[in-house]
C-alpha positions as CSV (number, residue, x, y, z in Angstrom):
1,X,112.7,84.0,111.7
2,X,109.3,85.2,112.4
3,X,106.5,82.5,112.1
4,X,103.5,84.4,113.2
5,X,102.1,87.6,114.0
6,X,101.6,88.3,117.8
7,X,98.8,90.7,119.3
8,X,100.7,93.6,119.9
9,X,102.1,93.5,116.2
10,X,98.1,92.7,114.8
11,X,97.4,95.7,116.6
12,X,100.3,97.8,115.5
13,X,98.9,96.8,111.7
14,X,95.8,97.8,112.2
15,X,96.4,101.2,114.3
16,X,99.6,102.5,111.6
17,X,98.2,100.7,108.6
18,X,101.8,99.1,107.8
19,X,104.4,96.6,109.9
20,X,108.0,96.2,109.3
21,X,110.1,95.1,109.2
22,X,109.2,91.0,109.7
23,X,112.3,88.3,109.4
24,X,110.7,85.9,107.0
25,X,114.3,84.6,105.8
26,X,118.3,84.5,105.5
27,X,120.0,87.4,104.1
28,X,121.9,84.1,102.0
29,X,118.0,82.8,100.7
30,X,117.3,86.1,99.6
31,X,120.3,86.6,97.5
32,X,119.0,83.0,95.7
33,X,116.0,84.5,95.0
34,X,117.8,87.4,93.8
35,X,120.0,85.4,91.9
36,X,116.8,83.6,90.2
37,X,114.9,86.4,88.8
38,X,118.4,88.1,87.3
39,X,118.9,84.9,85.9
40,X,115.3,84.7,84.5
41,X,116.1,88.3,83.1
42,X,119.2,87.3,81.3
43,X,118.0,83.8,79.5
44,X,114.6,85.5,78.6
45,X,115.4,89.5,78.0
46,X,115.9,88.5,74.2
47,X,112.7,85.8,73.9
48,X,110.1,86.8,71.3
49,X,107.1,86.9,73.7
50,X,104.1,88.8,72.8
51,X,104.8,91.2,75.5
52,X,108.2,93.1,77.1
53,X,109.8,90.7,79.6
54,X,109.2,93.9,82.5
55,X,105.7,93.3,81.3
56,X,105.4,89.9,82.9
57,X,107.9,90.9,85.8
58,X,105.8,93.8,87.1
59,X,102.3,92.7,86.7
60,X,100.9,88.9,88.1
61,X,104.2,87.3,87.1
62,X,102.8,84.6,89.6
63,X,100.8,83.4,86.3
64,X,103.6,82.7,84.0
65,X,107.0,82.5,86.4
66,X,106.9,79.0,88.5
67,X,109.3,80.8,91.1
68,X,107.0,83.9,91.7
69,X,103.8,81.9,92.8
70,X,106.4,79.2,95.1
71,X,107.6,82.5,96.8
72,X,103.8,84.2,96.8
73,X,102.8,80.6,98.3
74,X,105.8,80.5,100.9
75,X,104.3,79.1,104.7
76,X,106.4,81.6,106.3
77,X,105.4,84.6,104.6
78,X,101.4,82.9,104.5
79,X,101.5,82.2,108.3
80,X,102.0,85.8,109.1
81,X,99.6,87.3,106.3
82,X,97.0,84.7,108.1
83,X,97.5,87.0,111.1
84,X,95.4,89.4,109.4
85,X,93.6,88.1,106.3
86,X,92.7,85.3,108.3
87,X,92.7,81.2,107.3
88,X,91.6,81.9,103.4
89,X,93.8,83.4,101.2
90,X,94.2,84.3,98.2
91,X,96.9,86.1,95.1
92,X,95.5,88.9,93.8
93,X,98.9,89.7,92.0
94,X,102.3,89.4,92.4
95,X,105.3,91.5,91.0
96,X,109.2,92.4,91.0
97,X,109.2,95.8,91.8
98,X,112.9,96.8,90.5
99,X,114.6,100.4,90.5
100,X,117.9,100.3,88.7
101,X,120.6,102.3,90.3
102,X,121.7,105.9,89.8
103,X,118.1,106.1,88.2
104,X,114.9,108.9,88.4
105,X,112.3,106.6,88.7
106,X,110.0,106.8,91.0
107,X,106.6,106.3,93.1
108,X,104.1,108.9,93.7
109,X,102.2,108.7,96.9
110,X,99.2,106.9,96.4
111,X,96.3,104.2,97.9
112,X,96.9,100.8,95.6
113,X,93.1,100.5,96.3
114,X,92.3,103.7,94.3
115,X,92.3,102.1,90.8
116,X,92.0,97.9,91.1
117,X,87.9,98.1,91.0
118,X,87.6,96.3,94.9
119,X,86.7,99.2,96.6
120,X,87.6,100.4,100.4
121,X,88.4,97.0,101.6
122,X,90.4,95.9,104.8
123,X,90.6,92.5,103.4
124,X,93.3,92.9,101.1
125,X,97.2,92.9,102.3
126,X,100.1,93.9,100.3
127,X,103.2,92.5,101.8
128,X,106.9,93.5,100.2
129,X,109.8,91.1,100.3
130,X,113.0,92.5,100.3
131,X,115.6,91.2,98.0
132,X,118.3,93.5,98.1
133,X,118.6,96.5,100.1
134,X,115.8,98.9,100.5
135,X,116.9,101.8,102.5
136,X,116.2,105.6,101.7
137,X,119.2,105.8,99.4
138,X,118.0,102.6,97.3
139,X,114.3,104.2,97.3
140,X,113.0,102.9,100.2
141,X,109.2,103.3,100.6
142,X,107.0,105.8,102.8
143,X,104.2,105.4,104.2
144,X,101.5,107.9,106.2
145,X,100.4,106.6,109.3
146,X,96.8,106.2,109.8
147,X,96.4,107.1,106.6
148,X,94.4,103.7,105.9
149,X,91.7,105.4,108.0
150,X,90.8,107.5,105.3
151,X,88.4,106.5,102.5
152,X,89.9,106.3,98.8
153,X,91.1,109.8,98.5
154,X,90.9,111.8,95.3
155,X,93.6,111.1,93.1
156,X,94.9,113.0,90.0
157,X,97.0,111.1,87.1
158,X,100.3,113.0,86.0
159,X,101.8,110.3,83.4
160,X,104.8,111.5,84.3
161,X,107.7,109.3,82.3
162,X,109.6,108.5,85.3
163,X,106.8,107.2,87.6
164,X,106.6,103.8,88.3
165,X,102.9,103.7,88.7
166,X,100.4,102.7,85.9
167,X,98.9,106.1,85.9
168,X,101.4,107.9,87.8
169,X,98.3,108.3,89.9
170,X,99.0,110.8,92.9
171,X,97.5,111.3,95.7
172,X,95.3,115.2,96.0
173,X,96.7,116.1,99.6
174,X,99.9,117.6,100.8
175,X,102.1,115.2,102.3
176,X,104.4,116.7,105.0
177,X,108.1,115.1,105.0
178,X,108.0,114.5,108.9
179,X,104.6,112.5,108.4
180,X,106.5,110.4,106.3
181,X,108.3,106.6,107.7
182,X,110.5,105.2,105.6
183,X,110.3,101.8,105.5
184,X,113.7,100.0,105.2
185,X,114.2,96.3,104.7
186,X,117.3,94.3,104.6
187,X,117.8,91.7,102.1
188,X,114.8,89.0,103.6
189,X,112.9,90.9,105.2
190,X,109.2,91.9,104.8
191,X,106.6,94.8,105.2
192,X,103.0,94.4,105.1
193,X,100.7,97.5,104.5
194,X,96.7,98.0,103.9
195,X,95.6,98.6,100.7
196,X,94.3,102.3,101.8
197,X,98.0,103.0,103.1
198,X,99.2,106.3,101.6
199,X,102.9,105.2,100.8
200,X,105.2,106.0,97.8
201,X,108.9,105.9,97.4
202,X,112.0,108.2,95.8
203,X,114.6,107.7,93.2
204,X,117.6,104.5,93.6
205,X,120.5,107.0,93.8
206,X,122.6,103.9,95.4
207,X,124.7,101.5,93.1
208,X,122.8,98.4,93.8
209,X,119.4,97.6,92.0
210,X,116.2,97.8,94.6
211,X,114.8,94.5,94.1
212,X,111.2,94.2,96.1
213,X,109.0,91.5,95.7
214,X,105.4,92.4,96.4
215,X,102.1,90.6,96.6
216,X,98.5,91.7,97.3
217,X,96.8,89.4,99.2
218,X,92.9,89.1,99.5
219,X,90.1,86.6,101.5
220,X,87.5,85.2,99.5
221,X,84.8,87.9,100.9
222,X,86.3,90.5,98.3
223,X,84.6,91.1,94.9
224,X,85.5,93.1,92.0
225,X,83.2,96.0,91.5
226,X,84.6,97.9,88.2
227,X,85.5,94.8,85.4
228,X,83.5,91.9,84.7
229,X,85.3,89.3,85.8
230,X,89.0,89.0,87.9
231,X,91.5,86.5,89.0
232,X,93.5,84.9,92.1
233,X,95.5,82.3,93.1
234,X,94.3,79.9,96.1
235,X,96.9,79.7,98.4
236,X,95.9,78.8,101.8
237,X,92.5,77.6,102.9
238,X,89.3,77.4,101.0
239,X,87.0,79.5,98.3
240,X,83.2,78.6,99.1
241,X,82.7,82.0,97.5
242,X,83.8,82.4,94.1
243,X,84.1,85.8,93.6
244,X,87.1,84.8,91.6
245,X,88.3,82.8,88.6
246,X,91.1,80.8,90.4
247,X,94.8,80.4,88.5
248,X,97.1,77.6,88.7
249,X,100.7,77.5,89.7
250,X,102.6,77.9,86.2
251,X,105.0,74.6,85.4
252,X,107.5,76.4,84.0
253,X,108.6,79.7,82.8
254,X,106.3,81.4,79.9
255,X,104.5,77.9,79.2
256,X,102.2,79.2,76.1
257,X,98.9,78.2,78.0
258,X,100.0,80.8,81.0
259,X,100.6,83.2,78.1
260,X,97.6,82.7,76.8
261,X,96.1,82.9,80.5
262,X,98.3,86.3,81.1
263,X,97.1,87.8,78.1
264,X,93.0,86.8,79.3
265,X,93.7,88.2,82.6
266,X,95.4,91.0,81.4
267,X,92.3,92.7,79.1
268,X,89.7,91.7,82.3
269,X,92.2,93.5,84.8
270,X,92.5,96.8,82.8
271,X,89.2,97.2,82.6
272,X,89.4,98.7,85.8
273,X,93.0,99.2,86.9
274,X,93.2,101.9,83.3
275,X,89.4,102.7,83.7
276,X,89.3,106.9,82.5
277,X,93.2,107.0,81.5
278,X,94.5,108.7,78.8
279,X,97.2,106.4,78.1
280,X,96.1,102.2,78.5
281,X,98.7,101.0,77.4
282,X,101.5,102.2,80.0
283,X,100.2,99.4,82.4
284,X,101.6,96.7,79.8
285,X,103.9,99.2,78.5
């Protein structure tokens, strides 16, 4: 397993704009992990809580799922975001990204920094944790290289139903298929990409689900520009800034005070991630 990030692959980040894939655990760990969030989605899938179970799943389930903010606070996976965030870091958000098989879903290309209100920042990190297969079949993702050396491009929001994406924000340029790299993980491994990064990812026409687990990762130096207030999770090193409110691990699964927490972050959040859209409820949707 990989338990840092040497120079050649710092550089590789910052000349591509994306690294992969990094060994960060066992094929047999992963399919725990895997084995926890199924099992979360079976006991809970029927709960009466105030929003749809995928709700909490795909957006900061860090906040109200113990397991998400142990595995967004893992050493392993922190020692080699260090590499480039440096020795502060914080959760932004953290989410199960899931495609079901012999499904249409989808995700436009895109820059994640287009819509979250922190601007063209190299201090943000997304890295994506594979917990079952992602391989072009599964719906893999792509990403442009270089593309992070663009500004935030213009982007135009389709709603389309079977777009993964909040908006189903797309990126305004023509993409080519051979400037395209698909990225494909086996079961415990990672990619990390900038938040600039013009990536997106096809339909799961394989039998398995596509389980990713993905967190943003920022340094203290970023601000929120668009809402009035945001939120992150301290993982490793100090805040002497406080750009952010700072979050607590959860104690246990949907504890009412991380609901109630959720549901605070949730309207300051969408303030900017829905700011202009036609539809603000899809996000939570």
């Amino acid at each position: 397993m990989q338990t840092d990030l040497t120079e050649d692959q710092k550089s590789n980040y910052w000349d591509d704009g994306y690294l992969f894939p990094l060994d960060i655990m066992s094929r047999e760990e992963a399919a725990r992990w895997r084995s926890e969030i199924e099992s979360i989605e079976t006991d809970w899938l029927s709960a009466d809580l105030p929003l749809p179970l995928n709700s909490y799943k795909r957006v900061n389930s860090h906040v109200v799922l113990p397991m998400a903010s142990k595995l967004a606070s893992d050493p392993r996976v922190l020692d080699i975001v260090e590499g480039i965030l440096g020795p502060n870091i914080l959760v932004w958000s953290a989410e199960f990204f899931i495609k079901e098989p012999n499904t249409k879903s989808f995700v436009s290309m895109h820059q994640d920094l287009t819509y979250w209100g922190l601007g063209a920042i190299d201090g943000l990190v997304t890295a994506w944790i594979a917990l079952s297969p992602a391989t072009v079949q599964s719906g893999c993702m792509d990403f442009v290289k270089g593309s992070h050396k663009n500004p935030i491009l213009p982007h135009a929001d389709t709603h389309e139903a079977d777009n993964l994406l909040s908006r189903g924000q797309e990126v305004a340029v023509e993409i080519a298929p051979e400037d395209k790299t698909a990225i494909e993980l086996q079961p415990g491994q990672m990619s990390l990409h900038h938040g600039l990064t013009i990536h997106g990812s096809g339909p799961n026409v394989s039998d398995d689900r596509r389980i990713g687990f993905v967190i943003r990762y920022i340094n203290p130096e970023i601000a929120q520009e668009v809402a009035d207030k945001d939120y992150a999770m301290l993982v490793r090193g100090a805040d002497r800034i406080g750009n952010f409110v700072h979050v607590a691990p959860p104690k246990a699964p949907f504890d009412p005070p991380t609901l109630d927490l959720y549901e605070e972050i949730r309207k300051a959040q969408a303030a900017a991630l829905m700011k202009g859209s036609k539809d603000t409820k899809r996000l939570y949707g």
